[in-house]
N, CA, C and O atoms as CSV, one atom per row, in Angstrom:
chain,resi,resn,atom,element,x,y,z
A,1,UNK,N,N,0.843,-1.172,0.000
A,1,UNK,CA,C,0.000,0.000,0.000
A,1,UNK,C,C,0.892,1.240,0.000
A,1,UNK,O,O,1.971,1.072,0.568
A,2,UNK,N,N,0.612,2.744,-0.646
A,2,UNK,CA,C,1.186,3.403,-0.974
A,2,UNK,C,C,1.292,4.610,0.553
A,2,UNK,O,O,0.285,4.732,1.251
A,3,UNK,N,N,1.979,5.032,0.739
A,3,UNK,CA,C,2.167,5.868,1.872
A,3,UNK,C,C,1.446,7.498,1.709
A,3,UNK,O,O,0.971,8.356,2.453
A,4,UNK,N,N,1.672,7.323,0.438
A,4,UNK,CA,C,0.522,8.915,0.595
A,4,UNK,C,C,-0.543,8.658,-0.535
A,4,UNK,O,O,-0.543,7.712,-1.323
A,5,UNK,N,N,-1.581,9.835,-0.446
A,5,UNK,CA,C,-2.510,9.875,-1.886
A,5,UNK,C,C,-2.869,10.909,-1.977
A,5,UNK,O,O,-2.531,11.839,-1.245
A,6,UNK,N,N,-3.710,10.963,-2.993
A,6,UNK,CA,C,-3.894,12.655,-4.208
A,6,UNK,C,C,-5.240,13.278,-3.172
A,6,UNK,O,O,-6.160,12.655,-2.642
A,7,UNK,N,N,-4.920,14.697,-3.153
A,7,UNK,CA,C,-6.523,15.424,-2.684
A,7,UNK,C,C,-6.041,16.612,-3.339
A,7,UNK,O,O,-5.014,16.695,-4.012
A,8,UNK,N,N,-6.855,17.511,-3.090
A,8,UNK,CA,C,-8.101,18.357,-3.345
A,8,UNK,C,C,-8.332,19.421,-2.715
A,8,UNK,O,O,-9.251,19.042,-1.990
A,9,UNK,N,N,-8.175,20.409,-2.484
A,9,UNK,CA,C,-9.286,21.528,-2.049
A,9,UNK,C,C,-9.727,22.277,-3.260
A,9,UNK,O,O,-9.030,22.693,-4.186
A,10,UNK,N,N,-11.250,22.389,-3.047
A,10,UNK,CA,C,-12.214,23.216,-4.414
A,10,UNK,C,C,-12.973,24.151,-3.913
A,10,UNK,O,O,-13.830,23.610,-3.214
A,11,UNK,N,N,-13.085,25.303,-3.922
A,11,UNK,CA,C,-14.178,26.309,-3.294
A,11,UNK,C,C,-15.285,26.452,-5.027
A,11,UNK,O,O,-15.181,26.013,-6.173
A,12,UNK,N,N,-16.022,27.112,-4.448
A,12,UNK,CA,C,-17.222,27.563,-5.578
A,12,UNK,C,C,-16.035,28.535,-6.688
A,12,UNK,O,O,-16.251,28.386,-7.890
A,13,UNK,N,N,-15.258,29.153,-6.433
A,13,UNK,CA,C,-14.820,29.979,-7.391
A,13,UNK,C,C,-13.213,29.619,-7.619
A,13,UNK,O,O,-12.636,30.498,-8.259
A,14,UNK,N,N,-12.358,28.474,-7.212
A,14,UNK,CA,C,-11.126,28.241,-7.693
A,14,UNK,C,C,-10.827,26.635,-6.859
A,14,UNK,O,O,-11.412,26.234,-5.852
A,15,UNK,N,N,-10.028,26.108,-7.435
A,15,UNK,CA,C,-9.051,24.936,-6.751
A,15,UNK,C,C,-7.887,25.610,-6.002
A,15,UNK,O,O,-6.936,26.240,-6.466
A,16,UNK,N,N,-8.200,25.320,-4.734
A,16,UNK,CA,C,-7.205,25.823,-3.676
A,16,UNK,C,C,-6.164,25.019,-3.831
A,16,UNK,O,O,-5.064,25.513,-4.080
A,17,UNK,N,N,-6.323,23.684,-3.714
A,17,UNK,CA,C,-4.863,23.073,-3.761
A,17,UNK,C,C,-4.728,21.736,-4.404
A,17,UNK,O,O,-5.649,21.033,-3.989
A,18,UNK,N,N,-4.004,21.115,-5.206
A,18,UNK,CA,C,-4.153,19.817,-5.804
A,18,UNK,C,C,-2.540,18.885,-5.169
A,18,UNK,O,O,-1.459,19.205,-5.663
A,19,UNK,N,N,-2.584,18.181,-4.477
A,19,UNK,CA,C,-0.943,17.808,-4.262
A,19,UNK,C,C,-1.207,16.304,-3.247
A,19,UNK,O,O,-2.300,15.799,-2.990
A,20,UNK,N,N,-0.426,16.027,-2.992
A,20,UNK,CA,C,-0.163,14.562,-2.178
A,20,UNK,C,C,0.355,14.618,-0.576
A,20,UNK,O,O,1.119,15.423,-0.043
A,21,UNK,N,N,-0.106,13.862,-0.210
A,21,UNK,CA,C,-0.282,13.990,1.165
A,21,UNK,C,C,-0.117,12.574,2.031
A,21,UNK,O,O,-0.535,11.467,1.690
A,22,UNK,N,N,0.496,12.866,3.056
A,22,UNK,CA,C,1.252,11.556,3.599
A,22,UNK,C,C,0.461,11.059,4.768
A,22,UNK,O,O,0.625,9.897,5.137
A,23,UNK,N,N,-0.664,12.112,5.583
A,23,UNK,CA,C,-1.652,12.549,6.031
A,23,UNK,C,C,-2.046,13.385,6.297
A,23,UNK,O,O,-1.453,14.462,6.247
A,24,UNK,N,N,-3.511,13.178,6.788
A,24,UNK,CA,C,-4.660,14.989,6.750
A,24,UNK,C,C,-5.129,15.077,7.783
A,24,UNK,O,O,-4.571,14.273,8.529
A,25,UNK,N,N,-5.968,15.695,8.339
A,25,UNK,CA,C,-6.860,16.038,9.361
A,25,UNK,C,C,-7.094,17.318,8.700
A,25,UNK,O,O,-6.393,18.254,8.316
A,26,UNK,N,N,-8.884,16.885,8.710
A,26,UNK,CA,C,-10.435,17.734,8.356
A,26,UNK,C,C,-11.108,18.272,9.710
A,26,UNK,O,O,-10.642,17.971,10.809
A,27,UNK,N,N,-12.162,19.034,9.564
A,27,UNK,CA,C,-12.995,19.771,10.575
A,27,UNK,C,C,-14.041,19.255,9.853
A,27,UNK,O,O,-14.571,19.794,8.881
A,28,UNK,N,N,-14.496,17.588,10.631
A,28,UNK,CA,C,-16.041,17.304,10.812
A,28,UNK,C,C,-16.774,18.454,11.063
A,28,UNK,O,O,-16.395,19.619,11.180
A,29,UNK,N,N,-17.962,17.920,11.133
A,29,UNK,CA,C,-19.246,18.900,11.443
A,29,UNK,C,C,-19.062,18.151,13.114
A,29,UNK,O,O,-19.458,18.886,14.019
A,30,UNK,N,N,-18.764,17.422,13.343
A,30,UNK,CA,C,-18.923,17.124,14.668
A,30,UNK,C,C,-17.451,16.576,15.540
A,30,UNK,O,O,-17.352,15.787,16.480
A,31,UNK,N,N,-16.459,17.311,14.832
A,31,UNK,CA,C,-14.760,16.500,15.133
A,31,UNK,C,C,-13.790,16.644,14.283
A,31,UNK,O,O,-14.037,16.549,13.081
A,32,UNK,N,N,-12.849,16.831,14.615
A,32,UNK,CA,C,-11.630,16.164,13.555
A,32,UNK,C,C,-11.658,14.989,12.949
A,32,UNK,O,O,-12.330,14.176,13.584
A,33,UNK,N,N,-11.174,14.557,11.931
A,33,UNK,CA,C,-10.958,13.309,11.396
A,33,UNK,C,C,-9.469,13.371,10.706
A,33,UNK,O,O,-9.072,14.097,9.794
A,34,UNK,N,N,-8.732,12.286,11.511
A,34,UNK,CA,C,-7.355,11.830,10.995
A,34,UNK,C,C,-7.698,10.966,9.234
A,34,UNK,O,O,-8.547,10.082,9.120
A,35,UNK,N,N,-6.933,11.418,8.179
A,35,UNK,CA,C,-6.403,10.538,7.400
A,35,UNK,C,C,-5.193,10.146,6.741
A,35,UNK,O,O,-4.399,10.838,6.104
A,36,UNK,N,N,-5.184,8.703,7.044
A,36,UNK,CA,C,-4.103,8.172,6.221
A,36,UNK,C,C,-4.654,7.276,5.173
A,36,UNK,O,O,-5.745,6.773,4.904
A,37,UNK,N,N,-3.186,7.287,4.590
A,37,UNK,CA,C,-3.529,6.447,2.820
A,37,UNK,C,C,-4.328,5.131,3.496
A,37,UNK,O,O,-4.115,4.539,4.554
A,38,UNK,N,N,-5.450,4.896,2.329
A,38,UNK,CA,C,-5.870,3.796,2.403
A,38,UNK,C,C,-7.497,3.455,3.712
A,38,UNK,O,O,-8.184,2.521,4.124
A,39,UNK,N,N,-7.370,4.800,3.844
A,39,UNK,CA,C,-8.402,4.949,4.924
A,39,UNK,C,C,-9.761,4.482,4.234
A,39,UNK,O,O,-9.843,4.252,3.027
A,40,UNK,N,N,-10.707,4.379,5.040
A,40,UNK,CA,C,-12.094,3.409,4.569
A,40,UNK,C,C,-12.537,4.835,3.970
A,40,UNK,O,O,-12.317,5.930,4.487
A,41,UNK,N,N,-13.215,4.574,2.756
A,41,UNK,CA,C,-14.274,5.447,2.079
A,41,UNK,C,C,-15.297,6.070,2.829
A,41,UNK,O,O,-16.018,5.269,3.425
A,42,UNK,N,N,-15.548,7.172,2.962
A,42,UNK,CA,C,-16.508,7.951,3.871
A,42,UNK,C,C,-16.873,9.104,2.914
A,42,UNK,O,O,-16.406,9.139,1.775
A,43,UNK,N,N,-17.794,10.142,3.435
A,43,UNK,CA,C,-18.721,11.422,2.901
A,43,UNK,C,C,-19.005,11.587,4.181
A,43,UNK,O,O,-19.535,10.854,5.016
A,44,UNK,N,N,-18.323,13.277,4.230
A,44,UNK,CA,C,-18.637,13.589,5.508
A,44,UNK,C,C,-18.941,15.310,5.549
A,44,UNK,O,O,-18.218,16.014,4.842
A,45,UNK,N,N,-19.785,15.822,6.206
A,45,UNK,CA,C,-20.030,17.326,6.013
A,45,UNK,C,C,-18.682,17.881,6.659
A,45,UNK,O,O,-18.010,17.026,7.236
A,46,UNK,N,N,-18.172,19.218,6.649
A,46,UNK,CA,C,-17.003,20.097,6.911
A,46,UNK,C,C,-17.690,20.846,8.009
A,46,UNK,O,O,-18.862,21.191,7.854
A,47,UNK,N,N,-16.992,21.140,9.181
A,47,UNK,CA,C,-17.113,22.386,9.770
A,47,UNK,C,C,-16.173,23.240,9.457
A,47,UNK,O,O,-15.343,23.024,8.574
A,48,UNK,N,N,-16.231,24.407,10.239
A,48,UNK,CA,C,-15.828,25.809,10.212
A,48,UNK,C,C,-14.587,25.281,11.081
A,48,UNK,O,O,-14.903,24.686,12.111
A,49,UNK,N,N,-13.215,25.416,10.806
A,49,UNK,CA,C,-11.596,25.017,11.488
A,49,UNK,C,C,-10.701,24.705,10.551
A,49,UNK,O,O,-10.713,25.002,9.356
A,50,UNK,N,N,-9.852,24.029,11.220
A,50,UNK,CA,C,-8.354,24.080,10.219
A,50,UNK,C,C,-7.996,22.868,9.424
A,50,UNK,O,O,-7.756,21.923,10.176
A,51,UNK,N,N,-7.905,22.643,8.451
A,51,UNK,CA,C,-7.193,21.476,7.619
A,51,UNK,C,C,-5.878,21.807,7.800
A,51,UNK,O,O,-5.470,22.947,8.023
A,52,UNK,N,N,-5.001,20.504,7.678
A,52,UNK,CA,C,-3.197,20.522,8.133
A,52,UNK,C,C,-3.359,18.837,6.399
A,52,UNK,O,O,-4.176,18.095,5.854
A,53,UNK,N,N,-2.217,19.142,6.387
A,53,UNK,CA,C,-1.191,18.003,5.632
A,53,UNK,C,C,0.004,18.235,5.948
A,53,UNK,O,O,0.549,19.248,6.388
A,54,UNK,N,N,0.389,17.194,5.688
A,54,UNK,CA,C,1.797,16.774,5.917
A,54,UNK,C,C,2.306,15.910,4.554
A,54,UNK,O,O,1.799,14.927,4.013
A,55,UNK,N,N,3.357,16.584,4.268
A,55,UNK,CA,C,3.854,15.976,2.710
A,55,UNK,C,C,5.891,16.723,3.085
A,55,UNK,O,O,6.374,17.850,3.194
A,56,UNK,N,N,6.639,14.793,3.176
A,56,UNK,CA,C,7.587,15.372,3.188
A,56,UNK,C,C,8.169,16.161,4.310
A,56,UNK,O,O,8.931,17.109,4.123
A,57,UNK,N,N,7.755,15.707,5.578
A,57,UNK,CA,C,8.004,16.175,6.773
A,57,UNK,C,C,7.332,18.128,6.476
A,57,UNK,O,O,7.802,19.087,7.088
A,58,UNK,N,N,6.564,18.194,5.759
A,58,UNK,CA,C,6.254,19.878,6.056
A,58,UNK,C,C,4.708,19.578,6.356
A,58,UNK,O,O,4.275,18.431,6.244
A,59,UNK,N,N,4.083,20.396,6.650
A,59,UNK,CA,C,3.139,21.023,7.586
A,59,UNK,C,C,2.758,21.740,6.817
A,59,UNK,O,O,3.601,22.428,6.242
A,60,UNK,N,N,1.067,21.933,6.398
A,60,UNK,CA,C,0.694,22.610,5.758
A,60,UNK,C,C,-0.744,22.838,6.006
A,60,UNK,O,O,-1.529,21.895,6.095
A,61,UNK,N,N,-1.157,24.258,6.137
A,61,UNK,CA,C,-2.478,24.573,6.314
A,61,UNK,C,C,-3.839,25.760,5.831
A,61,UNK,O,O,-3.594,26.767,5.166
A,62,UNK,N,N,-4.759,25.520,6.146
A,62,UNK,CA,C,-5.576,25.940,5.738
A,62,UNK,C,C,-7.168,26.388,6.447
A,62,UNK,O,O,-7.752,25.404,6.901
A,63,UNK,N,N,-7.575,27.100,6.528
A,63,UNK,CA,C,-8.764,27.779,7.095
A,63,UNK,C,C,-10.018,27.272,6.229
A,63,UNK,O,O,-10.140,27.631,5.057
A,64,UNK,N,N,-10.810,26.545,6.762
A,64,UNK,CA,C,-11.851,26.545,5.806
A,64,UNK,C,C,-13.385,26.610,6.707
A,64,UNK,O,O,-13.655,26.507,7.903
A,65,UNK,N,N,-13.942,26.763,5.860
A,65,UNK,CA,C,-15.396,26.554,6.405
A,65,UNK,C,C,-16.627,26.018,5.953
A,65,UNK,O,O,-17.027,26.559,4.922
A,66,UNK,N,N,-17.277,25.210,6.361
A,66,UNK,CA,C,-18.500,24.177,5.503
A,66,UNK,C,C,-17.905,23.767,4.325
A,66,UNK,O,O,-16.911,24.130,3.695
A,67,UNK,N,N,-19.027,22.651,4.135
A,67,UNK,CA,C,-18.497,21.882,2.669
A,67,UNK,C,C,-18.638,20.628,3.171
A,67,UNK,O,O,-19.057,20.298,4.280
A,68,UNK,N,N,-18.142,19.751,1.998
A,68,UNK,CA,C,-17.874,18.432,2.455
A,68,UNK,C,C,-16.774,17.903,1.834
A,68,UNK,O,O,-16.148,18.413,0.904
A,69,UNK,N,N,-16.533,16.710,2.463
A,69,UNK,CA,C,-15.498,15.678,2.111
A,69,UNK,C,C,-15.539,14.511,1.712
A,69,UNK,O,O,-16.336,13.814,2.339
A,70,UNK,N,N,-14.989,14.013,0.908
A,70,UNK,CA,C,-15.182,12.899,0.238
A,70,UNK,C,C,-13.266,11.997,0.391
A,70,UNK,O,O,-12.217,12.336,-0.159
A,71,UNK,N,N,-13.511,10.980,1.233
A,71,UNK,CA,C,-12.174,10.235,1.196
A,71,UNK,C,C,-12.289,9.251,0.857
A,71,UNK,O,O,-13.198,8.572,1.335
A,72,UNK,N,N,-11.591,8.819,0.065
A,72,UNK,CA,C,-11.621,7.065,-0.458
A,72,UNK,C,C,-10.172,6.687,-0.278
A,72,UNK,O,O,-9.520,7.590,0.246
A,73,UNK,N,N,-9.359,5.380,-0.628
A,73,UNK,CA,C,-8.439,5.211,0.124
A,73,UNK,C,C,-7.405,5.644,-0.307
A,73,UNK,O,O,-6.556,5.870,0.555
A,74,UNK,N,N,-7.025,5.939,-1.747
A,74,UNK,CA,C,-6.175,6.545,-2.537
A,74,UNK,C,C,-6.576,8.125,-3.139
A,74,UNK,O,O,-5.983,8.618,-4.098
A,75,UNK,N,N,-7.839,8.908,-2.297
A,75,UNK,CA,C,-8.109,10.447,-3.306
A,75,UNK,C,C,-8.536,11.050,-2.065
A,75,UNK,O,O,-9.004,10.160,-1.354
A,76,UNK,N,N,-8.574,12.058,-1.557
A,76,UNK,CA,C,-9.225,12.948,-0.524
A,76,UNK,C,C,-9.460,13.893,-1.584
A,76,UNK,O,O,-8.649,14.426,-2.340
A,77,UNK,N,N,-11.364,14.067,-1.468
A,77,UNK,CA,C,-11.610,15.414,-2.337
A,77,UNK,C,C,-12.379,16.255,-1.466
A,77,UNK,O,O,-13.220,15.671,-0.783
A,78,UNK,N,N,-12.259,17.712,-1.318
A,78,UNK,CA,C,-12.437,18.179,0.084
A,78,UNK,C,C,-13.568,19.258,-1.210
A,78,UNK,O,O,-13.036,19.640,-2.252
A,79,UNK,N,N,-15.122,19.617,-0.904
A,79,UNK,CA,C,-15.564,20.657,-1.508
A,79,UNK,C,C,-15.806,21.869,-0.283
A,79,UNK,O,O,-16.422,21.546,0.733
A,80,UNK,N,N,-15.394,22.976,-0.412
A,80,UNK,CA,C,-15.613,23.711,0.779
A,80,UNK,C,C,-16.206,25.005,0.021
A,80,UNK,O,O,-16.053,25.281,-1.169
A,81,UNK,N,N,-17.057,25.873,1.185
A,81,UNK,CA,C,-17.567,27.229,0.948
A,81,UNK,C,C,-16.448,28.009,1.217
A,81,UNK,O,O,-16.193,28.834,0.339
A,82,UNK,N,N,-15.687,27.982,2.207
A,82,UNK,CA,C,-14.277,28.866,1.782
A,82,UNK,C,C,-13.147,28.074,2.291
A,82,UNK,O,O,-13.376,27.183,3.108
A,83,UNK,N,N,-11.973,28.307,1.896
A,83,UNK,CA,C,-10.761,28.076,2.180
A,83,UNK,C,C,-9.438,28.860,1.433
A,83,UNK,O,O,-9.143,29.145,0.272
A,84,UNK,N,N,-8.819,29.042,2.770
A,84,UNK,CA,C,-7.474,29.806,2.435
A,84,UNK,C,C,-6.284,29.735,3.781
A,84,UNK,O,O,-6.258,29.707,5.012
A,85,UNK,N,N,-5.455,29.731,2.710
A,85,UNK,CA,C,-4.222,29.720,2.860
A,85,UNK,C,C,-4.013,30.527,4.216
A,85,UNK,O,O,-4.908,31.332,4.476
A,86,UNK,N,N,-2.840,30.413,5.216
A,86,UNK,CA,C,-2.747,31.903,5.842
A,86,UNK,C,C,-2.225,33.085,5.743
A,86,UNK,O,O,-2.287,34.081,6.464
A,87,UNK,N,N,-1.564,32.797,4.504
A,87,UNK,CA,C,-0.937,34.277,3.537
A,87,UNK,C,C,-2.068,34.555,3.131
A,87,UNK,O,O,-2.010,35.785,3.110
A,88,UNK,N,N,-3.375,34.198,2.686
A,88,UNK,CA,C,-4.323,34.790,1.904
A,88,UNK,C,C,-5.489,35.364,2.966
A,88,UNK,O,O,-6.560,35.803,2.545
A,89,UNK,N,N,-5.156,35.309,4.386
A,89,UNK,CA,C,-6.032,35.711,5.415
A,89,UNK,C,C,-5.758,37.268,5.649
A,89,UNK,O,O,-4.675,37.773,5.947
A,90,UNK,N,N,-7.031,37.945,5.439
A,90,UNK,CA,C,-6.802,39.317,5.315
A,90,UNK,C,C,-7.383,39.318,7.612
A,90,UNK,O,O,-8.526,39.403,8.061
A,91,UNK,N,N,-6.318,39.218,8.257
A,91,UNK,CA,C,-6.054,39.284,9.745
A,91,UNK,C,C,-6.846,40.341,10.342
A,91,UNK,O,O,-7.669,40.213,11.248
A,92,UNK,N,N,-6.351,41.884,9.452
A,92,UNK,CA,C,-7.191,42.902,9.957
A,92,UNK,C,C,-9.007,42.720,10.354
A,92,UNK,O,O,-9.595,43.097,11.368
A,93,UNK,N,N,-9.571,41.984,9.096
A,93,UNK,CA,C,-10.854,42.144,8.715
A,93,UNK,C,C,-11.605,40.718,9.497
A,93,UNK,O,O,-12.791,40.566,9.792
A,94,UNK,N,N,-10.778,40.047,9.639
A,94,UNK,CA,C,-11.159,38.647,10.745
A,94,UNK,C,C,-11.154,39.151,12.248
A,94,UNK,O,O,-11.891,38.678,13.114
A,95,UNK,N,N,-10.150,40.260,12.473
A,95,UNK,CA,C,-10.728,40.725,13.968
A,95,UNK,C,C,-11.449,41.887,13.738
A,95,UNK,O,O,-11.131,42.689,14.615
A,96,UNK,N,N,-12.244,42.351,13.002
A,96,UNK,CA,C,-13.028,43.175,12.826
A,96,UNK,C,C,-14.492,42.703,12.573
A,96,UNK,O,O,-15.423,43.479,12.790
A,97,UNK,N,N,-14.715,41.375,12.096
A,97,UNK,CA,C,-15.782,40.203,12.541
A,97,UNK,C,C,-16.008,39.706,13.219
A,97,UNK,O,O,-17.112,39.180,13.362
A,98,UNK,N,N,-14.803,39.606,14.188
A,98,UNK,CA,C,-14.521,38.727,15.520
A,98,UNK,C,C,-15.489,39.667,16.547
A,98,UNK,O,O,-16.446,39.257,17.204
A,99,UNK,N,N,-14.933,41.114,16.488
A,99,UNK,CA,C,-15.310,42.410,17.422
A,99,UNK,C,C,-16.604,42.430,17.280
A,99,UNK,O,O,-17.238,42.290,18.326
A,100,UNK,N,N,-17.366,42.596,16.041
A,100,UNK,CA,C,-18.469,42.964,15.772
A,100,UNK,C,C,-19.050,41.448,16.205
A,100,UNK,O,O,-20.032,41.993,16.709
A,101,UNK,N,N,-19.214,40.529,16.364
A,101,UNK,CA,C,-19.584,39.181,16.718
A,101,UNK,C,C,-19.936,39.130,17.940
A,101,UNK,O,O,-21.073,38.842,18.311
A,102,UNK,N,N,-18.819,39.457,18.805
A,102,UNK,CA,C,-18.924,39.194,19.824
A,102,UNK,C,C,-19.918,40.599,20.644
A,102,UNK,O,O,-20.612,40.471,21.653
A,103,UNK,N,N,-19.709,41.822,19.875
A,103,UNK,CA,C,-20.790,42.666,20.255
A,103,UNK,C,C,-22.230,42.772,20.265
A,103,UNK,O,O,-23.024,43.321,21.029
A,104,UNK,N,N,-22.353,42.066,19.163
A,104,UNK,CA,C,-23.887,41.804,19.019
A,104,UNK,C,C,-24.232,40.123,19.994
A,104,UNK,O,O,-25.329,39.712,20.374
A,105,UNK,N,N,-22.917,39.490,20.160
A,105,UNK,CA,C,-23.379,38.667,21.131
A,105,UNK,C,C,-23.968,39.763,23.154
A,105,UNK,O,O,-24.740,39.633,24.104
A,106,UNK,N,N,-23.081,40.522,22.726
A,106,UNK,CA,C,-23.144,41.090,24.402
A,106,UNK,C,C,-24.284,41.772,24.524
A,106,UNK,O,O,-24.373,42.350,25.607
A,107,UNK,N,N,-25.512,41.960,23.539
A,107,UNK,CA,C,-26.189,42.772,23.350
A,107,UNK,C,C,-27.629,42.261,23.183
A,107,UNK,O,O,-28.044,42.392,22.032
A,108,UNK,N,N,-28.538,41.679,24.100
A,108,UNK,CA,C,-29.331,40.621,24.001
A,108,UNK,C,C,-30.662,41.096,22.929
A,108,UNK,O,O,-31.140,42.109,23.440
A,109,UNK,N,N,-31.204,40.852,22.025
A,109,UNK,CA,C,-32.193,41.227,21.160
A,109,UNK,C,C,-32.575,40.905,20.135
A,109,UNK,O,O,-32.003,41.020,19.051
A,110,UNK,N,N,-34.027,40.274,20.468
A,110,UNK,CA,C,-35.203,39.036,20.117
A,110,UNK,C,C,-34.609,39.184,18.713
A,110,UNK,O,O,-34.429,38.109,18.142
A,111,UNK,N,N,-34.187,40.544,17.876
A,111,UNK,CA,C,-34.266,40.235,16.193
A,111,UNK,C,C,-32.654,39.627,15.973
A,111,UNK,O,O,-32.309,39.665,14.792
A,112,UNK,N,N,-31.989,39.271,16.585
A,112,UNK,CA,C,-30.722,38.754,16.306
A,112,UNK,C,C,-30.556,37.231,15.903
A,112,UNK,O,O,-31.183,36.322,16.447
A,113,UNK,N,N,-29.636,37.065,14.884
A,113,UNK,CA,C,-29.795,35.383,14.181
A,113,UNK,C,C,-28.629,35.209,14.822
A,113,UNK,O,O,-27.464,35.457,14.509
A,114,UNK,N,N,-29.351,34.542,16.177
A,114,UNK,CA,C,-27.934,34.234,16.992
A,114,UNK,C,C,-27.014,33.032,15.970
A,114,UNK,O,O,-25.804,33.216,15.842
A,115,UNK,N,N,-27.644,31.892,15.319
A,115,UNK,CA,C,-26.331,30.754,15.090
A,115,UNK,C,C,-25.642,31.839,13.613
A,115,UNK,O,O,-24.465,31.628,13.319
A,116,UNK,N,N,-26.274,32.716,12.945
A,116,UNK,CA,C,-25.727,33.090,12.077
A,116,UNK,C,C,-24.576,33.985,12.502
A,116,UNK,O,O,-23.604,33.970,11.747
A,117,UNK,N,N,-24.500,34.940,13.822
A,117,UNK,CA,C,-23.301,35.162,14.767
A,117,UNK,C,C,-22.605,34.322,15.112
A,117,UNK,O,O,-21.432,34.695,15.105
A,118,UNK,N,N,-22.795,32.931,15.551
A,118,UNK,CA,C,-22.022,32.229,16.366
A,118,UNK,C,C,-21.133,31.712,15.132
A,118,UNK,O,O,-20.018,31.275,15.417
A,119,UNK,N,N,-21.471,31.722,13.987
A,119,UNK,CA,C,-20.760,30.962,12.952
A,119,UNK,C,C,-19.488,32.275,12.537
A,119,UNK,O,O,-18.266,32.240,12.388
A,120,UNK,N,N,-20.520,33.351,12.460
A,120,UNK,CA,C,-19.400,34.320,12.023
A,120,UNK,C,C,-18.050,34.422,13.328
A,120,UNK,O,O,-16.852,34.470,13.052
A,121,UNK,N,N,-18.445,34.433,14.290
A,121,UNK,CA,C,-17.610,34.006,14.983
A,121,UNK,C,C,-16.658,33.048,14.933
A,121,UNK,O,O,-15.476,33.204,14.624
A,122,UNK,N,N,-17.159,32.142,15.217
A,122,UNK,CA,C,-16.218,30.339,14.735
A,122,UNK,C,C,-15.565,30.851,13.615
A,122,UNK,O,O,-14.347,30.987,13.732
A,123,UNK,N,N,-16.144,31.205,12.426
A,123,UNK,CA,C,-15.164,32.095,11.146
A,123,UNK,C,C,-13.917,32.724,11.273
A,123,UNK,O,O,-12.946,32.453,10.566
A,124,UNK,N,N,-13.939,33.912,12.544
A,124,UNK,CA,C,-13.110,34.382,12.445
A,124,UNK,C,C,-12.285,34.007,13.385
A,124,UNK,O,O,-11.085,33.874,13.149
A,125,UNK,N,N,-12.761,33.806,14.461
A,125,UNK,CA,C,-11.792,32.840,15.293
A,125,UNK,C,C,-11.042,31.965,14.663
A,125,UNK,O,O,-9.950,31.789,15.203
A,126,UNK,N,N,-11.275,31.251,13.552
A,126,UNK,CA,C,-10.783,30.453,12.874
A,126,UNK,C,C,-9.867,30.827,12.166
A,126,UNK,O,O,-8.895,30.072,12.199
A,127,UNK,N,N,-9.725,32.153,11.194
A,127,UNK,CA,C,-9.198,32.466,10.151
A,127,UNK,C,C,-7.690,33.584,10.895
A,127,UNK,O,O,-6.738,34.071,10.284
A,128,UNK,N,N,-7.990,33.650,12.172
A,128,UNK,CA,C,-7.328,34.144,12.980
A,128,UNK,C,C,-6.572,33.386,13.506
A,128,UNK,O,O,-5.530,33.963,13.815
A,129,UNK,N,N,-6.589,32.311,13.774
A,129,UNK,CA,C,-5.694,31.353,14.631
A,129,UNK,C,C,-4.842,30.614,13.803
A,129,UNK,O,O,-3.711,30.289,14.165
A,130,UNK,N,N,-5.512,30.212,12.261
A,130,UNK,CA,C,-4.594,29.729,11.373
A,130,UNK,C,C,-3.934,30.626,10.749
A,130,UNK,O,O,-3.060,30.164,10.015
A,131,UNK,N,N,-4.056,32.072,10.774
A,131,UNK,CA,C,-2.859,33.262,10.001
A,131,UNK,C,C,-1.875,33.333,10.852
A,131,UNK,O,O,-0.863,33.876,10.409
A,132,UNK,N,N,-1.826,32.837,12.299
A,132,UNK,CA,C,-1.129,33.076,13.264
A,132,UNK,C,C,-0.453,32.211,13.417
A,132,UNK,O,O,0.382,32.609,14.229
A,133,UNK,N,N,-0.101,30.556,12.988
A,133,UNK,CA,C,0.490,29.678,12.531
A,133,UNK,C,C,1.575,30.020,11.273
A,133,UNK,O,O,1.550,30.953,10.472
A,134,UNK,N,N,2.534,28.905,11.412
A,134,UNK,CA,C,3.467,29.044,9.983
A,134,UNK,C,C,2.768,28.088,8.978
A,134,UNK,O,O,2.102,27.194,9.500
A,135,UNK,N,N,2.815,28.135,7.474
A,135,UNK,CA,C,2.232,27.313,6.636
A,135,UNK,C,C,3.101,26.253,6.531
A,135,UNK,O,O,2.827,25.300,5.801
């Protein structure tokens, strides 16, 4: 059996990344999920957190949010609503979502879409913690 295999990241408007991977770890909707080559075939929804690979002793990552995943034992194909790099994380504007998030959390009122805050949150919390990492 082969030690690494081919994936994928695809957003609605570009292919984030096409390359080989020795293993992964995804953001379930309900967990992380470790993969290595040869792992059992699954379909699984994406949460809002960090994808990592490893190719070649390097470390490599990514911010994404919703979507799904598709692993079979030789292809990881990851479809996500966003993902990026942490050179491509504009830092300023993720704590400026973060701020505004958490304000309208401190601020109790019946017309507020609280999970649609809590996500923008998780968002930027997210896109913040992986710019703050090395790729």
């Amino acid at each position: 059996m082969p030690d690494t295999f081919q994936f994928e990241i695809v957003t609605p408007d570009r292919q984030v990344v096409k390359d080989v991977a020795e293993e992964m770890e995804i953001p379930g909707r309900d967990g992380y999920l470790g993969i290595l080559s040869g792992h059992a075939p699954l379909i699984t929804e994406l949460g809002v957190g960090e994808i990592t690979y490893r190719n070649a002793s390097v470390t490599h990552r990514f911010a994404v949010a919703w979507g799904f995943a598709e692993v079979l034992p030789d292809k990881v194909t990851i479809l996500a609503e966003t993902a990026e790099r942490p050179t491509e994380i504009d830092v300023a504007r993720a704590q400026k979502a973060k701020a505004r998030a958490e304000q309208i959390l401190k601020t109790p009122d019946v017309n507020t879409d609280y999970p649609h805050t809590l996500d923008a949150l998780a968002r930027a919390e997210n896109r913040i913690g992986v710019a703050g990492k090395p790729e």
